[in-house]
N, C-alpha and C positions, 0 to 999 in steps of 0.2 A: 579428635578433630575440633578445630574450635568454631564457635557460632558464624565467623565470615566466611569460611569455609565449606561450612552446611549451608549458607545462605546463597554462596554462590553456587554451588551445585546444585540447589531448587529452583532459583531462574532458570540458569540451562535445562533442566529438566520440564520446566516451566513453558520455556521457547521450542520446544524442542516437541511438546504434546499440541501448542497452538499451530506449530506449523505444518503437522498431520490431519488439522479441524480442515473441514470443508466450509461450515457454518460458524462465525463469531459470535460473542457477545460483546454487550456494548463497552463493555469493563476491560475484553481482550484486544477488541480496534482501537481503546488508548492503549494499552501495552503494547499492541506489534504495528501500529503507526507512529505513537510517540506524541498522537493530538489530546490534548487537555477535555477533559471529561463536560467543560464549560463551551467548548471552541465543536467537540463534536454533536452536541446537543444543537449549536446553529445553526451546524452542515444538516442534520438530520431535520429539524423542523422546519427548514428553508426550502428541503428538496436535494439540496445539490451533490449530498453522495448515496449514493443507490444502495437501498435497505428495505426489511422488508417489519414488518408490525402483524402478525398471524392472529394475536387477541387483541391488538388496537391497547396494548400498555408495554409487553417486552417487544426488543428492538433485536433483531438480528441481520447481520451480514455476511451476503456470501461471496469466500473469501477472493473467486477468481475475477467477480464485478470490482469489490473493492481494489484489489493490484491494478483493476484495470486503471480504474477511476484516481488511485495515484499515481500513475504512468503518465495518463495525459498529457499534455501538452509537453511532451519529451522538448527538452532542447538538445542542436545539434552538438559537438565536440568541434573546438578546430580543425583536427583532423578528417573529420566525416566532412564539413564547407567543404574542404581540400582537397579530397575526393570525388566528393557529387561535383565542382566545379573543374574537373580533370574529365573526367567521363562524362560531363555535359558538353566539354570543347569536343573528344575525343570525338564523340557521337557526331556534330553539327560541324566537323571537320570540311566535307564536302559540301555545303550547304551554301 
């Protein structure tokens, strides 16, 4: 086998142990979000993504607050408008 090979196999084996963790490290929330190790350091001393500090130096996250916290402010789909304003008529039909 050659080393891209072996390299790609240890990612996936890599993603594949992260997505089994309940709890993160700060090294793992840039790998399974994809934010720069610069840009989560501002979230995290800003407040704005939910973590927790247990000896006030290592950073951990857990990972169903974090989904949460990148889920937010979902946007709709055309299709979804398209719908909630079908079933919004549908409903205020009689109205």
């Amino acid at each position: 086998m050659d080393n891209i090979k072996i390299e790609e196999r240890l990612d996936r084996i890599e993603r594949l142990l992260i997505s089994n963790k309940k709890v993160l490290t700060f090294d793992e929330v840039c790998d399974y979000t994809g934010l720069s190790r610069s840009y989560l350091y501002k979230l995290t001393s800003s407040g704005v993504i939910p973590h927790s500090k247990p000896n006030g130096k290592v950073i951990f996250f857990d990972k169903e607050k974090l989904n949460n916290w990148l889920l937010k402010n979902a946007r709709k789909s055309a299709d979804e408008i398209k719908e909630d304003a079908l079933n919004f008529v549908i409903e205020n039909k009689n109205t």
